[in-house]
N, CA and C atoms as an extended XYZ file, in Angstrom:
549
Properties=species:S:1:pos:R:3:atomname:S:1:resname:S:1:resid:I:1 pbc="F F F"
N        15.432      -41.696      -10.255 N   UNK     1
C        14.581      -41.150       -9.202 CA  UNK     1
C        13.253      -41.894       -9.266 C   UNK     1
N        12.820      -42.379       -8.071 N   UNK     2
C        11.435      -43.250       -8.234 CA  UNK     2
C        10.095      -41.980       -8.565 C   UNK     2
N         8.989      -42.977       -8.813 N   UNK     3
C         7.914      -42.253       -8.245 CA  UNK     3
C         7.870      -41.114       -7.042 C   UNK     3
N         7.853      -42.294       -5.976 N   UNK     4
C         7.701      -41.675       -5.078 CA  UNK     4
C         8.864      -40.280       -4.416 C   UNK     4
N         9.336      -40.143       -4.776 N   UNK     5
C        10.561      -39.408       -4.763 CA  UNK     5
C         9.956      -38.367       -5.489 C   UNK     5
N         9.857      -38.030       -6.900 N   UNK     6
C         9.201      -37.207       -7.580 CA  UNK     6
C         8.343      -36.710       -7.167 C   UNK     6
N         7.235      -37.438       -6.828 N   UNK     7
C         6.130      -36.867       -5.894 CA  UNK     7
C         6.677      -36.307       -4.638 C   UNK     7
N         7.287      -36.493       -3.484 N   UNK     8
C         7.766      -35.533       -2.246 CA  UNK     8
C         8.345      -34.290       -2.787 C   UNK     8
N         9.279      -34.150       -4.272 N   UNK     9
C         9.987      -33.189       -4.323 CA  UNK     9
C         8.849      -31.995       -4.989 C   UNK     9
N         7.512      -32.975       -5.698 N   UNK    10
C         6.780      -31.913       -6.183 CA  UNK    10
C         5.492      -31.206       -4.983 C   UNK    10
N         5.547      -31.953       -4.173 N   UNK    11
C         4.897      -31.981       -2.763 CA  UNK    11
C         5.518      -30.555       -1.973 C   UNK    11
N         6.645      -31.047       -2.276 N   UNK    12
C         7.832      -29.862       -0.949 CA  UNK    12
C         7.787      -28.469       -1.729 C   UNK    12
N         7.924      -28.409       -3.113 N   UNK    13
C         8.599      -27.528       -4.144 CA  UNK    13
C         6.528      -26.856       -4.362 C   UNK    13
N         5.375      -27.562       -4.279 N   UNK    14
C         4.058      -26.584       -3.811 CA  UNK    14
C         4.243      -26.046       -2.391 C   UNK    14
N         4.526      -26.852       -1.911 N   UNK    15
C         4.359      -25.765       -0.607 CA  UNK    15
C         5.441      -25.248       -0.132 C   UNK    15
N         6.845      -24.936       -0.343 N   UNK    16
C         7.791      -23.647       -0.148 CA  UNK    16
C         6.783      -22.707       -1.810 C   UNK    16
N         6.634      -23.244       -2.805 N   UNK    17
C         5.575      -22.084       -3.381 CA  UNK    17
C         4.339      -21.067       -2.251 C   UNK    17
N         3.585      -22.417       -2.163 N   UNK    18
C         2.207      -21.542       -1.340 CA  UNK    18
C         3.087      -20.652        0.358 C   UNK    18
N         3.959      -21.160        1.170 N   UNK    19
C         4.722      -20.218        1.473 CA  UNK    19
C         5.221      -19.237        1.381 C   UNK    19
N         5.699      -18.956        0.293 N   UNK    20
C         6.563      -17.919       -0.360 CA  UNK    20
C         5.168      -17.025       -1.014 C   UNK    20
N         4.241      -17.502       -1.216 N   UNK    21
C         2.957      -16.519       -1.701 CA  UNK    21
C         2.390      -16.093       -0.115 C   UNK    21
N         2.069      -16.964        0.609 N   UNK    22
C         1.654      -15.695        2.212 CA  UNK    22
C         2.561      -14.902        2.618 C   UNK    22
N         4.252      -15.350        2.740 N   UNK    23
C         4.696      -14.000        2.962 CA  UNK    23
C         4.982      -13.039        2.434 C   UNK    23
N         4.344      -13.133        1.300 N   UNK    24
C         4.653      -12.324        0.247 CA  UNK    24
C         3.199      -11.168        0.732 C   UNK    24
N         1.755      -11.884        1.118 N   UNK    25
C         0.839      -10.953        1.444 CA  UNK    25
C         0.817      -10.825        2.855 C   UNK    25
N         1.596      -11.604        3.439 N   UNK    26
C         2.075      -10.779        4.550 CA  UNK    26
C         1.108      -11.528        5.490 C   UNK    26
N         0.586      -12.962        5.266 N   UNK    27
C        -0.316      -13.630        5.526 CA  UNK    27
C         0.449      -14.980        6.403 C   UNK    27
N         0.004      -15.492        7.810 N   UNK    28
C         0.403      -16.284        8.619 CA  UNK    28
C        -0.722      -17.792        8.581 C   UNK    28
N        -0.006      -18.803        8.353 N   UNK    29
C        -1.011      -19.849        7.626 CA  UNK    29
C        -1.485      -20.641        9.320 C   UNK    29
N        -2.394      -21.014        9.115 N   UNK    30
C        -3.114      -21.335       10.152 CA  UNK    30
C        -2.362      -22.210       11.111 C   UNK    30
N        -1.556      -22.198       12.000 N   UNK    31
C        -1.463      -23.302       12.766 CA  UNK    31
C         0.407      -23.017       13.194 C   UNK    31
N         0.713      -22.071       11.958 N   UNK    32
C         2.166      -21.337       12.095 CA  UNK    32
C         2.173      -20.313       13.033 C   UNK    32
N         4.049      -20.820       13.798 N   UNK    33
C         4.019      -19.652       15.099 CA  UNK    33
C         3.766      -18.392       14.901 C   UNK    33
N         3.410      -17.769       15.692 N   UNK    34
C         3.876      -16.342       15.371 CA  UNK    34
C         5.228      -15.807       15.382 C   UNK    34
N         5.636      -14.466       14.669 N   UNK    35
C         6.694      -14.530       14.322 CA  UNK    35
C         7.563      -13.825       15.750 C   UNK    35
N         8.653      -15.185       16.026 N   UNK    36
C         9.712      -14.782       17.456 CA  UNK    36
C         9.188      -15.947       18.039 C   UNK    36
N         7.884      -16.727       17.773 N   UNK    37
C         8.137      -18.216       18.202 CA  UNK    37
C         8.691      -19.259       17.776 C   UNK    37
N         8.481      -20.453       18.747 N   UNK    38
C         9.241      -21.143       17.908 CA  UNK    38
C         8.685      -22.616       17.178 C   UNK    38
N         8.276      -23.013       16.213 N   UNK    39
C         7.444      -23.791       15.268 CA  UNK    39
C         7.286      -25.274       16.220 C   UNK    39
N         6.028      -25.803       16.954 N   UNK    40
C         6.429      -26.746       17.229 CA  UNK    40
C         6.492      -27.984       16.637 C   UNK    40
N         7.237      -29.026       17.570 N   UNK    41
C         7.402      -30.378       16.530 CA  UNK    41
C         6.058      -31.288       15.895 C   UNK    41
N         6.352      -31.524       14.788 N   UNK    42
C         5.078      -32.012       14.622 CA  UNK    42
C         5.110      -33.469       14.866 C   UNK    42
N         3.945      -34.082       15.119 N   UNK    43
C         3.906      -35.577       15.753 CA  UNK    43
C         3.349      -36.652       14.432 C   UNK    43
N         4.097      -36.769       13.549 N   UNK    44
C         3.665      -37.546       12.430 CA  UNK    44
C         4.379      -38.514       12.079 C   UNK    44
N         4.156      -39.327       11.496 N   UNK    45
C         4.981      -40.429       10.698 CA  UNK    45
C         5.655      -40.465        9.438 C   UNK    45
N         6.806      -40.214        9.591 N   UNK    46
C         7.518      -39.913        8.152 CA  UNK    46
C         6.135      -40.319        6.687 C   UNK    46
N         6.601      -39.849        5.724 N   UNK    47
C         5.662      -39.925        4.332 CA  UNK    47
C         6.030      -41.426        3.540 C   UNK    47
N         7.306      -41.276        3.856 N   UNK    48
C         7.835      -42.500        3.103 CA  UNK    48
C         7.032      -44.130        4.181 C   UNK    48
N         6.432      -44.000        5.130 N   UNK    49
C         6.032      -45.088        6.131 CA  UNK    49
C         4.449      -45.080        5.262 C   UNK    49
N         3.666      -43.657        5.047 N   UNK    50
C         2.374      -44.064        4.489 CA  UNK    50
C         2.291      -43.922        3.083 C   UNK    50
N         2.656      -43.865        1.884 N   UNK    51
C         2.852      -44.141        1.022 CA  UNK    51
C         2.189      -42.481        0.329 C   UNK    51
N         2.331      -42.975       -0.786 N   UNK    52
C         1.551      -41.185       -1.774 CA  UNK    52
C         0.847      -40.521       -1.115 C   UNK    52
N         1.022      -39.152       -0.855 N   UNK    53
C         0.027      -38.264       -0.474 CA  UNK    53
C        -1.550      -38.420       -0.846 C   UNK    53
N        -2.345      -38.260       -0.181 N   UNK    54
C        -3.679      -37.977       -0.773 CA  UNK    54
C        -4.322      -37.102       -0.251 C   UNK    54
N        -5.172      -36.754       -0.960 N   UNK    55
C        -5.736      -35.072       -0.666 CA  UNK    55
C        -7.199      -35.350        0.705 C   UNK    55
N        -6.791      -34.790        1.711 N   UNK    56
C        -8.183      -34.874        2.718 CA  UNK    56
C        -9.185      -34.980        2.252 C   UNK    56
N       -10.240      -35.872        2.458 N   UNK    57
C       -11.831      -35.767        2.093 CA  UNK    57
C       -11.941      -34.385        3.092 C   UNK    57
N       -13.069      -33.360        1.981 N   UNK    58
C       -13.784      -32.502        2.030 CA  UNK    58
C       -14.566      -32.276        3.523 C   UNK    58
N       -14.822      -31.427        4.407 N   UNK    59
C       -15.356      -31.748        5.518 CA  UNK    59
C       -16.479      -31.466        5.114 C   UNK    59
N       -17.804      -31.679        5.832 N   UNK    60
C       -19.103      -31.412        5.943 CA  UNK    60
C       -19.544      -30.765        6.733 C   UNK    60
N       -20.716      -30.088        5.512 N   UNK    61
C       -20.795      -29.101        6.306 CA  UNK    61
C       -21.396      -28.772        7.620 C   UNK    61
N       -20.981      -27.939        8.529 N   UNK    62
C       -21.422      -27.877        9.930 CA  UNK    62
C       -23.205      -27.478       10.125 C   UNK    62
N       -24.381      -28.466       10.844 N   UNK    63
C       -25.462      -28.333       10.958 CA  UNK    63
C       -25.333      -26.959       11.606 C   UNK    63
N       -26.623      -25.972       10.695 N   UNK    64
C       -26.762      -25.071       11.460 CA  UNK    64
C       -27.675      -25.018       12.621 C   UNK    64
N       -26.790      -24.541       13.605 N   UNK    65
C       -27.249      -24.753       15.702 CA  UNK    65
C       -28.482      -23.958       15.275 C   UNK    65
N       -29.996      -25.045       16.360 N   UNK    66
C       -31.137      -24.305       15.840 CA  UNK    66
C       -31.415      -23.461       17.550 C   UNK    66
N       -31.455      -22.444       17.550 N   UNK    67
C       -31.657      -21.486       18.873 CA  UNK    67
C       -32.890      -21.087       18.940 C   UNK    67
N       -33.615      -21.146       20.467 N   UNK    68
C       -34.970      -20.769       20.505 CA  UNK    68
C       -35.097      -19.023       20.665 C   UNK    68
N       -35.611      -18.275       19.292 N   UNK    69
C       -35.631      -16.895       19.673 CA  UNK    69
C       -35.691      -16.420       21.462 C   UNK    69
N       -35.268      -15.286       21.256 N   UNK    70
C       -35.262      -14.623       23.230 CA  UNK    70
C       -37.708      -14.361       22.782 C   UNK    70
N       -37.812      -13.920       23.842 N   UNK    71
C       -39.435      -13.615       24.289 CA  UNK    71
C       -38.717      -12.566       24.561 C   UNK    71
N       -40.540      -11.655       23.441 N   UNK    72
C       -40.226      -10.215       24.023 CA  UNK    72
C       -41.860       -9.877       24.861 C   UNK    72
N       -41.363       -9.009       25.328 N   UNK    73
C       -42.373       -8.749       26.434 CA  UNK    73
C       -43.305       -7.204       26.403 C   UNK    73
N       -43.016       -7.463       25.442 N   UNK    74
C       -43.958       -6.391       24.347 CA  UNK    74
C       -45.508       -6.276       24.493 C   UNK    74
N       -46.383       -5.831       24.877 N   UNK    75
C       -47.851       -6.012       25.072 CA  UNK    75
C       -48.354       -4.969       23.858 C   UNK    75
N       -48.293       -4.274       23.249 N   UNK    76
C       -48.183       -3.547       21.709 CA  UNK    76
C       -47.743       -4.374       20.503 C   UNK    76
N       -48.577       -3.738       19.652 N   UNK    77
C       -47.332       -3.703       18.198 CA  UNK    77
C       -46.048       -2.761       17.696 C   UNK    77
N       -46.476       -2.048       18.678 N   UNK    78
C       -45.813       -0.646       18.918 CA  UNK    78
C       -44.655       -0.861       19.521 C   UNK    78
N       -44.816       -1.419       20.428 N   UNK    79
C       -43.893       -1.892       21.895 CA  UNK    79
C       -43.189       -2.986       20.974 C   UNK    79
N       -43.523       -4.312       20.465 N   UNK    80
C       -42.463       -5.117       19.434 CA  UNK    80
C       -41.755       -4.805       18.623 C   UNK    80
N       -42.460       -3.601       17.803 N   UNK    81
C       -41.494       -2.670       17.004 CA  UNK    81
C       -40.364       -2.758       17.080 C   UNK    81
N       -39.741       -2.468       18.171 N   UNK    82
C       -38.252       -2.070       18.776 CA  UNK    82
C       -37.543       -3.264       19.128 C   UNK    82
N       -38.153       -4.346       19.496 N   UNK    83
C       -37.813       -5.950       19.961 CA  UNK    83
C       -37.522       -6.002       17.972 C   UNK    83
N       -38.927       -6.259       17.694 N   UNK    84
C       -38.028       -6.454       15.641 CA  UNK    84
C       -36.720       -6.239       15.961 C   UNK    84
N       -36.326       -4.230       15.199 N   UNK    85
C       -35.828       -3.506       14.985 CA  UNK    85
C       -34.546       -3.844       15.838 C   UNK    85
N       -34.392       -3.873       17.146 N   UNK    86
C       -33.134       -4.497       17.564 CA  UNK    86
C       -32.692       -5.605       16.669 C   UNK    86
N       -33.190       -6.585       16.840 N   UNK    87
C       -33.241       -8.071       16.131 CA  UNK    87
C       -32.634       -7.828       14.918 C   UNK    87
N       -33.407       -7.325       13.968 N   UNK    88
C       -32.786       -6.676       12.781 CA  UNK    88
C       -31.615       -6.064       12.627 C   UNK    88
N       -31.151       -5.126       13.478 N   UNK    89
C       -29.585       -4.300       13.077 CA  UNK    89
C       -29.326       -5.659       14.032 C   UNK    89
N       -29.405       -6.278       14.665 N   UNK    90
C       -28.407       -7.455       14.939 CA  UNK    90
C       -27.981       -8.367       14.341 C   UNK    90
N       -28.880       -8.817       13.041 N   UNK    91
C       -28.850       -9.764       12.196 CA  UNK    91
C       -28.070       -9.075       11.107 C   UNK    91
N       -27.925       -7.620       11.223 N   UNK    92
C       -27.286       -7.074        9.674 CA  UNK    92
C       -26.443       -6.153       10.383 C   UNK    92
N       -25.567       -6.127       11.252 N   UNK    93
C       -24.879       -4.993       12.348 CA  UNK    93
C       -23.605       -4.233       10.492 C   UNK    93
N       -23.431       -5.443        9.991 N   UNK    94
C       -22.652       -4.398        8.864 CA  UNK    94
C       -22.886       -3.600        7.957 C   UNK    94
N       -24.718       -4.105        7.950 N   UNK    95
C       -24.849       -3.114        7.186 CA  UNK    95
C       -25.967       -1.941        7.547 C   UNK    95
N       -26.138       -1.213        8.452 N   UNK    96
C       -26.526       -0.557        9.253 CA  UNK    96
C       -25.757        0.662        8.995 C   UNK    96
N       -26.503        1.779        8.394 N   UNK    97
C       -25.968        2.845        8.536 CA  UNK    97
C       -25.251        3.790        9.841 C   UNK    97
N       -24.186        4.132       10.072 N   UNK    98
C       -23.775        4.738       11.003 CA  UNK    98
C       -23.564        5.949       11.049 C   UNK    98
N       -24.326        6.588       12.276 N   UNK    99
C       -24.904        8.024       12.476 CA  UNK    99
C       -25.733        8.726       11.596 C   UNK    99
N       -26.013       10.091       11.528 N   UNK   100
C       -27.193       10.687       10.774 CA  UNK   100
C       -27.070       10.658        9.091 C   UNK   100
N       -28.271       10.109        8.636 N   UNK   101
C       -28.539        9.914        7.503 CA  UNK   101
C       -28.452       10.933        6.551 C   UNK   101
N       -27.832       11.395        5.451 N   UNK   102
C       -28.175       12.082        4.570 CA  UNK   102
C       -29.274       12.491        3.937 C   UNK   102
N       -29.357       13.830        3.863 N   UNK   103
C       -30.729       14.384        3.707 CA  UNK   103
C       -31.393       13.681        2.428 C   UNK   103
N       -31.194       13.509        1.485 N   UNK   104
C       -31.262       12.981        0.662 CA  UNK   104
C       -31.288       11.817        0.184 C   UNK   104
N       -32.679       10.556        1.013 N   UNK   105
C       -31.979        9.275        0.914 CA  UNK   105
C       -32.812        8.668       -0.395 C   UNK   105
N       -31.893        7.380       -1.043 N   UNK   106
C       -32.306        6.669       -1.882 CA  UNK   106
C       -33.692        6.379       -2.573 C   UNK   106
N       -33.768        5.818       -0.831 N   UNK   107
C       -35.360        4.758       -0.782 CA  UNK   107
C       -35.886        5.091        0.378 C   UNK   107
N       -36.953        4.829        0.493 N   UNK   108
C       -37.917        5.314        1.550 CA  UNK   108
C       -39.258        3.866        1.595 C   UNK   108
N       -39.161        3.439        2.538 N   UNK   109
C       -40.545        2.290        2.574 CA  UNK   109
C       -41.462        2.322        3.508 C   UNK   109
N       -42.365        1.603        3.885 N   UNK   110
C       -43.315        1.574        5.062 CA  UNK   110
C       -43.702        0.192        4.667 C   UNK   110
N       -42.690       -0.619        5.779 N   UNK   111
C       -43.925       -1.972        5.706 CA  UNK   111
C       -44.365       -2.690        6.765 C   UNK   111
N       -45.666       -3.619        6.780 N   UNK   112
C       -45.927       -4.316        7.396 CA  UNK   112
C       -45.720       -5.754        7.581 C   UNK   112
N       -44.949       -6.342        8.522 N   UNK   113
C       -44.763       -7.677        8.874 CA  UNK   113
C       -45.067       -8.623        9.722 C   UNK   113
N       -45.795       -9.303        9.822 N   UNK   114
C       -46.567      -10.274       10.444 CA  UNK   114
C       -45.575      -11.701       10.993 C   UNK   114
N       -45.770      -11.465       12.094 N   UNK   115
C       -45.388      -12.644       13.266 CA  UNK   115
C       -46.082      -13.673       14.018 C   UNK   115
N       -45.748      -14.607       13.660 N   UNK   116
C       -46.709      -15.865       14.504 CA  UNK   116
C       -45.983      -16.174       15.612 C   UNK   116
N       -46.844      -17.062       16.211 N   UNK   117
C       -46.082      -17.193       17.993 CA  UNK   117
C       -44.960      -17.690       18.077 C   UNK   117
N       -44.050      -18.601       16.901 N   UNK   118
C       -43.060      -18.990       17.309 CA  UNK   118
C       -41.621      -17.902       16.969 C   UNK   118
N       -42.279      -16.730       16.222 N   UNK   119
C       -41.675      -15.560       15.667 CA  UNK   119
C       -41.125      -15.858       14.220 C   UNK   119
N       -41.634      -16.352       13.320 N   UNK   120
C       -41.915      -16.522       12.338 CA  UNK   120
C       -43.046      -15.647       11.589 C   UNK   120
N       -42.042      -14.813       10.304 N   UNK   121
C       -42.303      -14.227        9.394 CA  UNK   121
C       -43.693      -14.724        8.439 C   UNK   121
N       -44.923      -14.531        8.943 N   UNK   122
C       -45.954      -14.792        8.118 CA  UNK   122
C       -46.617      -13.985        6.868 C   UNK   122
N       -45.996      -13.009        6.767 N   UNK   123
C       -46.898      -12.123        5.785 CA  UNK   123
C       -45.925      -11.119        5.877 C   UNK   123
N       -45.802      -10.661        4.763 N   UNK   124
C       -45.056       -8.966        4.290 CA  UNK   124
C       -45.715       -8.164        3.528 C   UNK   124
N       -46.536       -6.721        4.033 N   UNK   125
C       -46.701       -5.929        3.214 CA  UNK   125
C       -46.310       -4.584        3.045 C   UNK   125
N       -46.394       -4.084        1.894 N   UNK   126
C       -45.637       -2.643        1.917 CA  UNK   126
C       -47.291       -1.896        1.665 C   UNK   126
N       -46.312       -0.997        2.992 N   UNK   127
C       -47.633        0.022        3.167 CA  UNK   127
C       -47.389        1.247        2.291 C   UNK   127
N       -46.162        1.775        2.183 N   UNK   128
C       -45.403        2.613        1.050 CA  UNK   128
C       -44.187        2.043        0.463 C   UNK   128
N       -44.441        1.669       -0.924 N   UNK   129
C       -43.324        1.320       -1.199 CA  UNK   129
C       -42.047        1.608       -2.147 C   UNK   129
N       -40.730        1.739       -2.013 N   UNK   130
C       -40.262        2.467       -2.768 CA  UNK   130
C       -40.319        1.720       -4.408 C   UNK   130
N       -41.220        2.203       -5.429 N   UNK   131
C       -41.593        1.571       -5.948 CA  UNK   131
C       -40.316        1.806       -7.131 C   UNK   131
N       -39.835        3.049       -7.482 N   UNK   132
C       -38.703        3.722       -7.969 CA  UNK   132
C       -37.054        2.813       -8.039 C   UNK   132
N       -37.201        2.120       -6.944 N   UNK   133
C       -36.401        1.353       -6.698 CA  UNK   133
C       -36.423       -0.274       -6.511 C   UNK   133
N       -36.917       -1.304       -7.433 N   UNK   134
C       -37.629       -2.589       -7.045 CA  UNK   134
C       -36.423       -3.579       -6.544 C   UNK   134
N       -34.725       -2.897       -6.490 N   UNK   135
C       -34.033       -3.920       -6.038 CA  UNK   135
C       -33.732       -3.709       -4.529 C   UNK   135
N       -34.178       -2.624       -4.002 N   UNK   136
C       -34.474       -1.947       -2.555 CA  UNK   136
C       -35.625       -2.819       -1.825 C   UNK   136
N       -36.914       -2.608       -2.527 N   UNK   137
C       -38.003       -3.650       -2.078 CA  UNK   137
C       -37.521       -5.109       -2.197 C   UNK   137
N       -36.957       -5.455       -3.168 N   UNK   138
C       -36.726       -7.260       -2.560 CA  UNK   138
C       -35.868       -6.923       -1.497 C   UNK   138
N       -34.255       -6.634       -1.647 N   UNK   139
C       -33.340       -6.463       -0.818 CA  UNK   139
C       -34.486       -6.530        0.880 C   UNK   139
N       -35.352       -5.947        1.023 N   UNK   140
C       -35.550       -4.881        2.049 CA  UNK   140
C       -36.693       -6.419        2.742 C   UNK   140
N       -37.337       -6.878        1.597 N   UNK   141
C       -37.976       -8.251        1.990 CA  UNK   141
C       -37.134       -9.494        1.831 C   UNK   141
N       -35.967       -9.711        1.374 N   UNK   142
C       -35.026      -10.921        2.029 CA  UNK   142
C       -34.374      -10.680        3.193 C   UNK   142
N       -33.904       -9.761        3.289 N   UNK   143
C       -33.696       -8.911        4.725 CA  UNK   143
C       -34.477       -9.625        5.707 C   UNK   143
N       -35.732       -9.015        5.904 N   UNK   144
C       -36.634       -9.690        7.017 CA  UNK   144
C       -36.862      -10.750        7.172 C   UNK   144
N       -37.043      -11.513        5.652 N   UNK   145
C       -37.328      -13.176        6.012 CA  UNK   145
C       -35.917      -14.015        6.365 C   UNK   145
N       -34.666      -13.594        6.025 N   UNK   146
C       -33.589      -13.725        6.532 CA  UNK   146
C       -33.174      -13.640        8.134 C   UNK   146
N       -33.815      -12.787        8.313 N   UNK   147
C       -33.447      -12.471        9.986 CA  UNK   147
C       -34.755      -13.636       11.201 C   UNK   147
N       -35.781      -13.888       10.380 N   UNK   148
C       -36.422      -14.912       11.249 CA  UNK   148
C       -35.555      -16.136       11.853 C   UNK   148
N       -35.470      -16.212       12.676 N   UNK   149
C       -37.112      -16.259       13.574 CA  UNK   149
C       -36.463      -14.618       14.494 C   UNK   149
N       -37.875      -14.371       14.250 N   UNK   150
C       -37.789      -13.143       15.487 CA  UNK   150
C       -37.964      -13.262       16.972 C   UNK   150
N       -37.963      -12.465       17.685 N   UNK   151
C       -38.339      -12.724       19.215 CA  UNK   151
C       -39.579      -13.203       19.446 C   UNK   151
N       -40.382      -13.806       19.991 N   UNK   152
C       -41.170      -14.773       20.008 CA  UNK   152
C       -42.668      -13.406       21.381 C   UNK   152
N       -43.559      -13.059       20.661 N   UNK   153
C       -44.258      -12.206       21.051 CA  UNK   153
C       -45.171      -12.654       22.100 C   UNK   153
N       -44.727      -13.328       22.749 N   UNK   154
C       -45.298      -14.458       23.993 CA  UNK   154
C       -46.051      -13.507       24.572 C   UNK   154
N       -46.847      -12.133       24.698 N   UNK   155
C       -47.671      -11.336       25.482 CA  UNK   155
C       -48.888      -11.197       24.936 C   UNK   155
N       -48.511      -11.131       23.086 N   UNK   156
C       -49.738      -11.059       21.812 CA  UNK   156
C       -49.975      -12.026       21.372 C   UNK   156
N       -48.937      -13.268       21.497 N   UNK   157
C       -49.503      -14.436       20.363 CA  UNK   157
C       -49.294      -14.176       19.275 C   UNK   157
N       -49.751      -13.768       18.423 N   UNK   158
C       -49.016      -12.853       17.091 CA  UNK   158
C       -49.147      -11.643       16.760 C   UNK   158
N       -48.221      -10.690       15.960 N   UNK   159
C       -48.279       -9.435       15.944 CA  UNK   159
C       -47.860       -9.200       14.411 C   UNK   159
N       -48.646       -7.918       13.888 N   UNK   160
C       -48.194       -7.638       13.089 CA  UNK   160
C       -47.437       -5.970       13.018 C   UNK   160
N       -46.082       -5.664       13.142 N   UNK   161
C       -45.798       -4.839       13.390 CA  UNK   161
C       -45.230       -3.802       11.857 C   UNK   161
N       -45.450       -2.644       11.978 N   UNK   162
C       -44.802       -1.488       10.834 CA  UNK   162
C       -43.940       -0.579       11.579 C   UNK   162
N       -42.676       -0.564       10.029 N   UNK   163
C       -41.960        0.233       10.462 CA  UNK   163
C       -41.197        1.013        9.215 C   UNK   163
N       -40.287        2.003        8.956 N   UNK   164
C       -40.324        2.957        7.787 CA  UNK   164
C       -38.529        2.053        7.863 C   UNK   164
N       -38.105        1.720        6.552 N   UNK   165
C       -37.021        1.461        6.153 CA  UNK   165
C       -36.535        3.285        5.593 C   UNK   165
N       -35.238        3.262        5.421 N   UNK   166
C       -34.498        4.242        5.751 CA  UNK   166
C       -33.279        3.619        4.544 C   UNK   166
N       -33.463        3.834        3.673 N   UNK   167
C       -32.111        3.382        2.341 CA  UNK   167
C       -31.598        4.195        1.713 C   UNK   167
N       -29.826        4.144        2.102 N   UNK   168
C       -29.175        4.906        1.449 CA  UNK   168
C       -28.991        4.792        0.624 C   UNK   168
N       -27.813        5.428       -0.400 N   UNK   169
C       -27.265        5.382       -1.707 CA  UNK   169
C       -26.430        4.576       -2.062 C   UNK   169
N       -25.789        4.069       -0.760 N   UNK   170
C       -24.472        2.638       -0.782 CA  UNK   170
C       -24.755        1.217       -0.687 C   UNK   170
N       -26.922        1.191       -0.266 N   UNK   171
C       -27.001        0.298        0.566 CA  UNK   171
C       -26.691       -0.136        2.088 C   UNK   171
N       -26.850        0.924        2.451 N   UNK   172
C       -26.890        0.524        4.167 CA  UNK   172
C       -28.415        0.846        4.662 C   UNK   172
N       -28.648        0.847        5.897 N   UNK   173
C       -29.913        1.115        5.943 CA  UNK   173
C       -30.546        1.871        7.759 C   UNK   173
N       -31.126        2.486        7.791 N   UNK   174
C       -31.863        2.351        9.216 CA  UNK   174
C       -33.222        2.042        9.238 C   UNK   174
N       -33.780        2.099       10.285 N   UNK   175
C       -35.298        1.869       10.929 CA  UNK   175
C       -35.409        3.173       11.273 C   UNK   175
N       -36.544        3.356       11.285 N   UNK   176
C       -37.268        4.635       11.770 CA  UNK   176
C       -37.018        4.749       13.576 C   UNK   176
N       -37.477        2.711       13.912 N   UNK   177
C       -37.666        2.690       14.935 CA  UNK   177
C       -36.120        3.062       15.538 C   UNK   177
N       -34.835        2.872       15.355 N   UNK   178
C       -33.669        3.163       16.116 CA  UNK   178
C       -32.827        4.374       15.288 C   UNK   178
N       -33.733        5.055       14.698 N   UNK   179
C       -32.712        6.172       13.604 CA  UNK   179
C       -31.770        6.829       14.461 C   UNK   179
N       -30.858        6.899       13.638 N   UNK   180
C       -29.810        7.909       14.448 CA  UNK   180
C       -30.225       10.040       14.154 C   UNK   180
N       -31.197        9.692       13.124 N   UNK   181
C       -31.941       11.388       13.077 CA  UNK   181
C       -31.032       11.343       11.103 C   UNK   181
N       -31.764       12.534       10.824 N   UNK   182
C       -31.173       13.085        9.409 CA  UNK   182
C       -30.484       14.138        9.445 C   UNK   182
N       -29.541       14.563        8.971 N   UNK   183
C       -28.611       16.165        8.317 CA  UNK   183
C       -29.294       16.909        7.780 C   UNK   183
């Protein structure tokens, strides 16, 4: 048996393996029919025409698309509040507590965050902070600098807006500004 021979049979004999492990989790590999279709032909050149397998170069990674925040039309700090606060459960929609909060929550904060005109996170301060809890306060400030750029306060120029974080016991969270209310 040649080389190359050895190699196709150890080629064929991994992948009826990695096969036999998705249907085993019940898992459909990317590009396979669904099941009652029918597999189409593939358009390749026998193996034995290009010689030893070799493993794909690695792809690179995809530039992240740079998007110009939406303008909010906010003439308050009060009024941006809620432009944030949307922004925010949009940037974290999974982890957003759903419906009324337990009477009894974790963490409790009050902070202030500062926006420059292009909606960029300039300054974070805690006006109350859950001090009881210091992996709540970072969590609660990567959070925000994570979600920049914010909506772009094109009415103020810059704003610095406050709002009361809301932390449960699992780690989820609300805003004061969109609470769903407490039990």
């Amino acid at each position: 048996m040649s080389f190359l021979s050895r190699t196709h049979c150890l080629l064929a004999a991994t992948g009826a393996a990695a096969a036999a492990l998705l249907v085993a989790c019940n898992v459909t590999p990317q590009g396979a029919p669904a099941p009652g279709e029918k597999a189409p032909v593939p358009n390749t050149v026998p193996p034995s025409a290009v010689g030893p397998a070799t493993a794909p170069a690695p792809a690179a990674a995809a530039p992240r698309p740079t998007t110009r925040p939406a303008n909010s039309a906010a003439t308050s700090a009060k009024a941006y509040r809620r432009d944030a606060a949307t922004h925010l459960y949009a940037s974290n929609a999974e982890r957003i507590y759903k419906g009324m909060l337990q009477p009894n929550l974790y963490a409790i904060g009050v902070l202030d965050v500062d926006i420059d005109r292009q909606g960029n996170v300039t300054a974070i301060n805690w006006r109350r902070a859950p001090s009881h809890a210091p992996e709540v306060m970072a969590e609660i400030v990567r959070t925000v600098r994570a979600a920049a750029p914010y909506p772009i306060p094109s009415r103020l120029g810059k704003v610095t807006y406050s709002d009361i974080w809301l932390w449960d016991k699992g780690g989820k969270f609300q805003l004061d500004t969109l609470t769903e209310g407490q039990l």
